[in-house]
C-alpha positions as CSV (number, residue, x, y, z in Angstrom):
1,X,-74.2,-57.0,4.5
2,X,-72.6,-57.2,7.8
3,X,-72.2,-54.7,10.1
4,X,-69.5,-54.8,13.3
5,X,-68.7,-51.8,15.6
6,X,-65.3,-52.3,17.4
7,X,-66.0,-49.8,19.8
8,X,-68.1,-50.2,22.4
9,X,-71.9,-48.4,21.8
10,X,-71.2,-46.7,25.6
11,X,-68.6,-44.4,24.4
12,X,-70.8,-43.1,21.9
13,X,-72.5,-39.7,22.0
14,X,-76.7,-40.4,21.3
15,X,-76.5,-38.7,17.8
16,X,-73.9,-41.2,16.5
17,X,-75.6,-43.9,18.4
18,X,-78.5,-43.3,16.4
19,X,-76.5,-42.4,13.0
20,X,-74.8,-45.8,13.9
21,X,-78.6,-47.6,14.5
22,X,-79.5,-45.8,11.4
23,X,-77.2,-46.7,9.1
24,X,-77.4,-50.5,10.3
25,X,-81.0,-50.4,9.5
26,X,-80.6,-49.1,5.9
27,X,-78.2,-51.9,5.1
28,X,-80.8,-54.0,6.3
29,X,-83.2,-52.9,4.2
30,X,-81.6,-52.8,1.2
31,X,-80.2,-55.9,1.6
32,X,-83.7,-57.0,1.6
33,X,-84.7,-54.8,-1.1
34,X,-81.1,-56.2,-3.2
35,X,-81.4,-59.7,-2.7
36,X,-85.1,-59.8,-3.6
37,X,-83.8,-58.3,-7.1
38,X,-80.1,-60.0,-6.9
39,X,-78.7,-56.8,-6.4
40,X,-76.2,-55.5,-3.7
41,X,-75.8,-51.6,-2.9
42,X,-72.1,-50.5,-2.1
43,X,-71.1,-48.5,1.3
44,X,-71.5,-45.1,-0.5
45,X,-74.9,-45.5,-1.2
46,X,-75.6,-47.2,2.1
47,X,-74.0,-44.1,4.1
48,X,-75.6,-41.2,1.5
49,X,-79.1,-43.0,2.4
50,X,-78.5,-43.0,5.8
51,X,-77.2,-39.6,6.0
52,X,-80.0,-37.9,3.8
53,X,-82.4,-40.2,5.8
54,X,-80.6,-38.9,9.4
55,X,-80.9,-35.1,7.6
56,X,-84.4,-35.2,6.3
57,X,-86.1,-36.4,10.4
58,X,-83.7,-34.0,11.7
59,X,-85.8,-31.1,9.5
60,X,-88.8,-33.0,10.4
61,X,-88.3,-32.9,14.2
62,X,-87.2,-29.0,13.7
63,X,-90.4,-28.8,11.9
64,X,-92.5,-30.1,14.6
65,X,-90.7,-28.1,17.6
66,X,-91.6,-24.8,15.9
67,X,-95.2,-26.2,14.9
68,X,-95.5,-27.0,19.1
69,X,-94.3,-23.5,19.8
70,X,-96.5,-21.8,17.6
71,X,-99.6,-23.6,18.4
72,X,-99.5,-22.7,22.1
């Protein structure tokens, strides 16, 4: 799996700059996970990983804010 912006990572807001980071590192891992097995993983399951990955730290971090608040 290769990855290639075209644009240049500078005109990128930090929340798809991270999306963008995040979604690289998923192919990466499972393109490790895949060729261990012989198997590939398409771009749909690549991005729905990504974006239930990005979704799931995002309730995390939400989490933790209101735990901070709370315990002070």
């Amino acid at each position: 799996i290769s990855v290639s912006l075209t644009f240049s990572s500078s005109c990128l807001r930090p929340v798809q700059r991270l999306k963008a980071a995040l979604h690289f590192t998923v192919g990466r891992l499972c393109e490790d996970i895949g060729g261990d097995g012989g198997k590939r993983f398409n771009k749909e399951v690549l991005a729905a990983i990504a974006e239930t990955t990005y979704r799931q730290c995002d309730i995390f971090a939400k989490d933790l804010e209101a735990f901070a608040r709370y315990s002070v």
